[in-house]
Wavefront OBJ file of the C-alpha trace (Angstrom):
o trace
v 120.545 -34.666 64.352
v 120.199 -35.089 60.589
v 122.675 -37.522 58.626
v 124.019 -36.658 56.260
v 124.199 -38.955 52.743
v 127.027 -38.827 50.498
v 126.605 -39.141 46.814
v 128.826 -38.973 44.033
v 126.557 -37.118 41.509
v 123.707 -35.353 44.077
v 124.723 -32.957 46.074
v 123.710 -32.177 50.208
v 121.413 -34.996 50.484
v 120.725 -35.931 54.054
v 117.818 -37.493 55.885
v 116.857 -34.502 58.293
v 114.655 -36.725 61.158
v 115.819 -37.754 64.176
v 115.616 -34.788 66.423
v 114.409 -35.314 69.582
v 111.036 -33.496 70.743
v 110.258 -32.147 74.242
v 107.990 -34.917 75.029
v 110.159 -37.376 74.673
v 109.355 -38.318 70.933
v 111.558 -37.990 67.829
v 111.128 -36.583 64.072
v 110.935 -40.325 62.434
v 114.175 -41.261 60.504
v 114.049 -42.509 57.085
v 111.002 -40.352 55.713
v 112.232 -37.009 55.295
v 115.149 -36.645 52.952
v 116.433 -33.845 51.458
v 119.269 -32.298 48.768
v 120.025 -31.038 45.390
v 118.322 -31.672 42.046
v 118.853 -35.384 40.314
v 119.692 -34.587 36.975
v 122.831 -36.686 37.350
v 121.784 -40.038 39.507
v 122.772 -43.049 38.412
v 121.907 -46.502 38.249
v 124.065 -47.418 41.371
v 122.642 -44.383 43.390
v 118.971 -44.786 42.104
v 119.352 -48.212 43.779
v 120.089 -46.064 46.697
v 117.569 -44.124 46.492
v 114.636 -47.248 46.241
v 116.051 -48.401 49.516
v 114.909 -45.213 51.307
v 110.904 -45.734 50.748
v 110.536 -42.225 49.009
v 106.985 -42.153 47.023
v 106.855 -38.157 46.872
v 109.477 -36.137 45.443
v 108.648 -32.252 45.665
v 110.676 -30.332 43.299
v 110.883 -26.492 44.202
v 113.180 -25.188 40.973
v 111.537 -23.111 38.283
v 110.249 -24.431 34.875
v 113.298 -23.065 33.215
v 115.829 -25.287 36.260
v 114.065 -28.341 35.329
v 113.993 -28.172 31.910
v 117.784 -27.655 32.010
v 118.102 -30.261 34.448
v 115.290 -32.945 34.291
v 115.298 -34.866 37.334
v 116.133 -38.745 36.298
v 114.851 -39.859 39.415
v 111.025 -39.593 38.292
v 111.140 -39.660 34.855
v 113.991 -42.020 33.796
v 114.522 -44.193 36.778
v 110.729 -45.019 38.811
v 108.009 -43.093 36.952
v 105.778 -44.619 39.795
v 107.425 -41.639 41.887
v 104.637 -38.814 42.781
v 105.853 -35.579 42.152
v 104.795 -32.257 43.216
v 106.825 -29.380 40.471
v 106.352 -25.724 42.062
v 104.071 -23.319 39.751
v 105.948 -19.988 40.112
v 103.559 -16.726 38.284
v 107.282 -16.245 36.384
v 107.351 -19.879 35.509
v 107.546 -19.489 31.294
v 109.737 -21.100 29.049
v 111.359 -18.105 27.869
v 112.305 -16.728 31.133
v 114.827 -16.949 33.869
v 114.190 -18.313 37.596
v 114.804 -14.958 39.576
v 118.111 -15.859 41.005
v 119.273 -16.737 37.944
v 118.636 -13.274 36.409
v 119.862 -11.887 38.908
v 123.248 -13.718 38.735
v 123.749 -12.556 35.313
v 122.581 -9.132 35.698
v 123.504 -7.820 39.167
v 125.897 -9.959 41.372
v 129.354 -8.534 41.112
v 130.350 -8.425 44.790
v 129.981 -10.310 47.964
v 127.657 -7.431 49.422
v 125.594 -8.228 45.994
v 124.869 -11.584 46.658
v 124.940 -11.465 50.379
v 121.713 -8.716 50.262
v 120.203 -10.149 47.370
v 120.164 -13.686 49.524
v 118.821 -11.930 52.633
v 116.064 -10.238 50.596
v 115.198 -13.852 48.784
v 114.417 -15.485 52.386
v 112.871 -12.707 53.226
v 110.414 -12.838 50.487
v 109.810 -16.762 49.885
v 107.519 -17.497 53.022
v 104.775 -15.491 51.823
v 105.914 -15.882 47.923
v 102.714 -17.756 46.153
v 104.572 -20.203 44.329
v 105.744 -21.373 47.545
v 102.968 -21.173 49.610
v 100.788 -23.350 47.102
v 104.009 -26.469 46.496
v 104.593 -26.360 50.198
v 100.624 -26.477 51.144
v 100.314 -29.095 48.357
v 103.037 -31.270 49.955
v 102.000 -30.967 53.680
v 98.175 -31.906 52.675
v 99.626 -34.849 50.977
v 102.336 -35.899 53.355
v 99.320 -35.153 56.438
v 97.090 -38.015 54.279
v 99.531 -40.423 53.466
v 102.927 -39.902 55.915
v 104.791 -41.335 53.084
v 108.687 -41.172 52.356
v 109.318 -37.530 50.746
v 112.838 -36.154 49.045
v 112.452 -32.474 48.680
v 114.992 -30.166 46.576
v 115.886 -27.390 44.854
v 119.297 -26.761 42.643
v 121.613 -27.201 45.749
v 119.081 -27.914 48.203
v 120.062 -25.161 50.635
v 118.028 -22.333 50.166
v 114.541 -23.444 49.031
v 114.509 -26.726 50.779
v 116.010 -25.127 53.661
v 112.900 -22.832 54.121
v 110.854 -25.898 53.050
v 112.721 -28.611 55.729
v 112.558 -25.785 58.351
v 108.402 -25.359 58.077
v 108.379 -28.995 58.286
v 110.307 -29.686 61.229
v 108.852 -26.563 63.209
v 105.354 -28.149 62.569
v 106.645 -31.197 64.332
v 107.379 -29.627 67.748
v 111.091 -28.945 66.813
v 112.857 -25.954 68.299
v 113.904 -22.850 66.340
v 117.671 -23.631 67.773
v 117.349 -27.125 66.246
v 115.964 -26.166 62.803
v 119.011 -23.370 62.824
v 120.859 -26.170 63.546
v 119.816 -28.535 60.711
v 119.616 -25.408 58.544
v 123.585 -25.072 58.705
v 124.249 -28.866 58.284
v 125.361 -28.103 54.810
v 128.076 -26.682 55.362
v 128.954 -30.357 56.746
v 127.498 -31.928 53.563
v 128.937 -29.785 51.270
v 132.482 -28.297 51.530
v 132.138 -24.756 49.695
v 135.972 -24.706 49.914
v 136.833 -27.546 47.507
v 133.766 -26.802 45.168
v 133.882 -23.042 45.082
v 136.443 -22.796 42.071
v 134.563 -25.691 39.953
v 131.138 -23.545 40.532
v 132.497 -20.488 39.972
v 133.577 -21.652 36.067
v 130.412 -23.499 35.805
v 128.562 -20.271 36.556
v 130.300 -18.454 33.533
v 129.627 -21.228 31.058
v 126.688 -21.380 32.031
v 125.500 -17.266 31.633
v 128.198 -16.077 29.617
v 130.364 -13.567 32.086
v 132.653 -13.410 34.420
v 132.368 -14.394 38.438
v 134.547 -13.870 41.325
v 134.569 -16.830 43.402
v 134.252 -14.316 46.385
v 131.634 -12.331 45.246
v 129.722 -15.927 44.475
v 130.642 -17.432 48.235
v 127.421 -15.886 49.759
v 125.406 -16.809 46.809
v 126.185 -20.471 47.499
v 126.664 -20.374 51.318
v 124.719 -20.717 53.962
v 124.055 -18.415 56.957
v 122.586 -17.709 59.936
v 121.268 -14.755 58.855
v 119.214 -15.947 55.599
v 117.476 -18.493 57.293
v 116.221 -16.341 60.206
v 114.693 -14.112 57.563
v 112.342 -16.813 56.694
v 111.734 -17.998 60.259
v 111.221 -14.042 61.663
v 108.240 -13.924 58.285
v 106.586 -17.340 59.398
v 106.201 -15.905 62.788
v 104.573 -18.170 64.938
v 104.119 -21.882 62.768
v 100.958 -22.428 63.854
v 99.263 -19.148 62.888
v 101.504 -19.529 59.670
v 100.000 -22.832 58.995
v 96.524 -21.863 59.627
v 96.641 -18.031 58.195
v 99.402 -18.919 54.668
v 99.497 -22.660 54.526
v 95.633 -23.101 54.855
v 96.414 -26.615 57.084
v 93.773 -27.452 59.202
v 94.141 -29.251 62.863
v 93.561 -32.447 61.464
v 96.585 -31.624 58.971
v 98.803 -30.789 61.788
v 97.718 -33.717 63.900
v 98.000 -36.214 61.022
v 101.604 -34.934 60.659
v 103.107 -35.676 64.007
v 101.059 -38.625 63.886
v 102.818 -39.741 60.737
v 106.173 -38.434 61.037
v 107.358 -38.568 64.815
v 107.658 -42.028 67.086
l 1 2 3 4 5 6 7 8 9 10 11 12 13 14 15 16 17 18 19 20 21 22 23 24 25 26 27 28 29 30 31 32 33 34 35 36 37 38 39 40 41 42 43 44 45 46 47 48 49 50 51 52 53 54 55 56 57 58 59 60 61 62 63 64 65 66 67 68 69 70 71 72 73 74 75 76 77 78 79 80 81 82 83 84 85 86 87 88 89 90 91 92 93 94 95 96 97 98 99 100 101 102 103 104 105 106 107 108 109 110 111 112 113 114 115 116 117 118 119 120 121 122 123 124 125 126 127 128 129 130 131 132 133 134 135 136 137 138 139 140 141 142 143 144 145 146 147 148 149 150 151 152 153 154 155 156 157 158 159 160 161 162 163 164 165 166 167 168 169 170 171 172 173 174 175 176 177 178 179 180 181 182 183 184 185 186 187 188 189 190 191 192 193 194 195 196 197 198 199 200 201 202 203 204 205 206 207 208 209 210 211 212 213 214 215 216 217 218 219 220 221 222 223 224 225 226 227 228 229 230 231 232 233 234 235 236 237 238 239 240 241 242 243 244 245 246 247 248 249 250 251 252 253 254 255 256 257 258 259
C-alpha cells in the first residue's frame, strides 16, 4: 500500500510503491512519489523533498497552471532537477487549461461536474498531450529507474491516470491501482478543505460556486478512474499501440522499479 506524506504547503503527496506483485516481488518504495503542484514548498519541506532521491519531476498542468503557479521545486530550490512540462495542442498563453474553462463557464451543479469529470478520464488516455509527457517519462524512467515526483494541480486526476499506467505496467492488479487511486481521499480530507476551495475558486474566476456542485470536481471516484482504465484496455497493447514502449522499455521498468 502507498504512504501517504503529509505536508504543510503540498497537497496529496504520497510515495505510491510498495504493492506486492504475484510473484512474490514488490513496486520499489522510495522512487515513485506523487501529489499536487509545488508552488508553495518551502525551505523546511524542500529539505524533505532532497531526502527522497527524486531527479525527475514530470509536471502534467497546462502552460497557463504553471505560469500561475511555478513549481519552486525545480526552479527556485534544485535547478539540477530534470523536468518533463506536458505540451498540450491548447497550451498558449492566452488561454485556459480545459477544466478551467470549463469551471467558469459550465459547472453549476453536482451533475455538471460529476459528467464533465467522467468525460475528462474518458478522454485523457488517448489525449496527445498525454500520450507524448507520459511516453516521454516512461522512456526516461525505463533508461535511468531514477526517483520521479509526478503532479498535476491536486494530483488526483492527471497523476492518477498517470500513477495508474505506471503501476499496471509493473504487474499490479486493476483492484490494487483502484485501490491506490482512492488513497486520496485518505491524504486529503475534502470535508475540512471544501469551504476554503470553494472561495478560492471564486477569487480566482470571478463567480460564484456551490461547494456541492464543486465536491465532484475535486473528489475522487470509482467511476472516473475506471473510465481511463476501460480506454487503456489491456496495458500491454496500450503500451505498445499509444505509448510506443518497446519490450526492452517494459523490461527495463520492472527491472528498475520492483525488488
Amino acid at each position: 500500500m502507498s504512504k501517504i506524506l503529509k505536508f504543510d504547503n503540498i497537497l496529496n503527496v504520497r510515495d505510491f510503491g510498495s504493492h506486492e506483485l504475484p510473484d512474490g516481488t514488490k513496486v520499489s518504495a522510495g522512487k515513485l512519489f506523487r501529489g499536487a503542484q509545488l508552488s508553495k514548498m518551502t525551505e523546511a519541506e524542500q529539505g524533505r523533498f532532497d531526502k527522497f532521491g527524486v531527479s525527475l519531476v514530470v509536471d502534467l498542468r497546462y502552460l497557463t497552471e504553471r505560469r500561475r503557479q511555478a513549481s519552486k521545486f525545480c526552479s527556485t530550490y534544485n535547478p539540477d532537477i530534470f523536468e518533463f512540462s506536458a505540451q498540450y495542442d491548447q497550451d498558449s498563453a492566452d488561454k485556459l487549461a480545459p477544466h478551467e474553462a470549463f469551471a467558469i463557464r459550465d459547472l453549476n451543479t453536482a451533475e455538471d461536474a460529476y459528467n464533465y469529470m467522467l468525460g475528462s478520464y474518458e478522454a485523457r488516455p488517448l489525449a496527445p498531450g498525454f500520450v507524448d509527457i507520459v511516453s516521454r517519462s516512461l522512456k526516461r524512467m525505463a533508461g535511468t529507474g531514477e526517483g520521479i515526483y509526478v503532479h498535476c494541480a491536486a494530483g488526483k486526476d492527471r497523476t492518477g491516470t498517470f500513477a495508474a499506467i505506471v503501476l499496471m505496467l509493473l504487474g499490479v492488479s486493476k483492484d490494487e491501482v483502484m485501490d491506490e487511486y482512492l488513497r486520496t481521499r485518505q491524504a486529503m480530507d475534502l470535508d475540512l478543505v471544501i469551504d476554503m476551495i470553494t472561495l478560492k475558486m471564486e477569487q480566482r474566476y470571478g463567480r460564484k460556486f456551490s461547494p456541492e456542485a464543486l465536491r465532484p470536481y475535486f473528489d475522487v471516484e470509482t467511476q472516473y478512474l475506471q473510465k481511463s482504465l476501460d480506454v487503456i484496455g489491456d496495458i500491454g497493447d496500450y503500451a505498445r499501440n499509444v505509448l510506443k514502449l518497446g519490450p526492452n522499455h517494459v523490461e527495463n521498468l520492472r527491472k528498475h522499479y520492483r525488488t
